[in-house]
C-alpha positions in Angstrom: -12.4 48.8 -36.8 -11.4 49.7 -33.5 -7.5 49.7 -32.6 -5.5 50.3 -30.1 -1.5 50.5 -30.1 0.4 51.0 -27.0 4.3 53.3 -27.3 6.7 54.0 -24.8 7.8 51.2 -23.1 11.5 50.4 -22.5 14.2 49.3 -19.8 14.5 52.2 -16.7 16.3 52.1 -13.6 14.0 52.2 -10.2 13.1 55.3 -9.5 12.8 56.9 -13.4 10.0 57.6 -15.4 8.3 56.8 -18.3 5.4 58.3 -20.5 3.0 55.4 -22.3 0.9 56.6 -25.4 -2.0 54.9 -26.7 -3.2 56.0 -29.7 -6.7 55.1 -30.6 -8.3 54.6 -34.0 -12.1 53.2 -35.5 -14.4 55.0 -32.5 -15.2 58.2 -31.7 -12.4 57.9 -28.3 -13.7 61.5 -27.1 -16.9 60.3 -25.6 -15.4 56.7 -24.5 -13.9 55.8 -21.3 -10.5 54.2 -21.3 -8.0 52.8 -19.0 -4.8 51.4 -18.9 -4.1 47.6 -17.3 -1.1 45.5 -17.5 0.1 42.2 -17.1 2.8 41.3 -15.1 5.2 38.0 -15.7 3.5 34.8 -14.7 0.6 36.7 -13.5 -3.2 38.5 -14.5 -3.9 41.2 -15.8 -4.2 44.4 -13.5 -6.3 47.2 -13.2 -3.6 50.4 -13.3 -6.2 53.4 -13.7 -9.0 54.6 -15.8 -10.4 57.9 -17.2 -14.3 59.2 -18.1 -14.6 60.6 -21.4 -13.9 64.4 -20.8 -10.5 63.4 -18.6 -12.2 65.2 -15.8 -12.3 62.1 -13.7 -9.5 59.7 -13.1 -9.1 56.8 -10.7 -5.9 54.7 -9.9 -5.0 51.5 -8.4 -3.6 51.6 -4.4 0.0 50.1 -6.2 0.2 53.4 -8.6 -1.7 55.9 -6.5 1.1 59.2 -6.3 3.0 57.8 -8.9 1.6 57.0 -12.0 -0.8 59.9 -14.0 -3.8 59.0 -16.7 -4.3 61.7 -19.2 -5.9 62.1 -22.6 -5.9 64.2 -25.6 -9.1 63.9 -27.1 -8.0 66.0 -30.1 -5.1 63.7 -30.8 -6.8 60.1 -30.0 -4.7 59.4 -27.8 -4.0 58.1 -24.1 -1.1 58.6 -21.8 0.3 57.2 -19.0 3.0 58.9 -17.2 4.8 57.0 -14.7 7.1 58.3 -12.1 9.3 57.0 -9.6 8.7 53.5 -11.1 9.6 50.3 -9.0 10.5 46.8 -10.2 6.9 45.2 -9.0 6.0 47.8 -12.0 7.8 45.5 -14.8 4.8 44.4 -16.6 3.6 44.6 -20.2 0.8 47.6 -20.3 -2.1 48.0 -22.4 -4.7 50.6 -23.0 -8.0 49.3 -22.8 -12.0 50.0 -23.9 -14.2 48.5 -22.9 -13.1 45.2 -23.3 -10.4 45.5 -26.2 -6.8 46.1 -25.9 -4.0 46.8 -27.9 -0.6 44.7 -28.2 1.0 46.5 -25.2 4.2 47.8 -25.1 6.4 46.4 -22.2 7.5 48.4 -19.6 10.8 47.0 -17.5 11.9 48.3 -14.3 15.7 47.4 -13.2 19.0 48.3 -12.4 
């Protein structure tokens, strides 16, 4: 059974960082793409960035792009998202995504 469970939200002042995990169970995550989306308040869900199988190929959305970094540990199962110089149009609830399942997310608040 495929799961997915999201770690390392939490409340951060603009201009911190943060480090999402996402570790991934029930599928073999070393040959599957993944990304991470999220959901801010009163709105859709968001692309935020994705990553091929190998982690040799990432892409990010324009609102992330120099800030946020996708990474993977295939021996681990698990997915990262490290987040830098955050903003408060960042405060959103994040989830790592395959295909089209997604975990429980783990919210992420940005604010002073």
């Amino acid at each position: 059974q495929l799961q997915l469970v999201e770690s390392g939200g939490g409340l951060v002042q603009p201009g911190g960082s943060l480090k999402l995990s996402c570790a991934a169970s029930g599928f073999t995550f070393s040959t599957a793409a993944m990304n991470w989306v999220r959901q801010a308040p009163g709105k859709g869900l968001e692309w935020v960035s994705s990553i091929n199988s190998g982690g040799g190929s990432t892409n990010y959305a324009d609102s992330v792009k120099g800030r946020f970094t996708i990474s993977r540990d295939n021996a681990k199962n698990t997915l990262y998202l490290q987040m830098n110089y955050l903003k408060p149009e960042d405060t959103a609830v994040y989830y790592c995504r395959r295909g089209t399942t997604r975990g429980r997310g783990t919210q992420v608040t940005v604010s002073s």
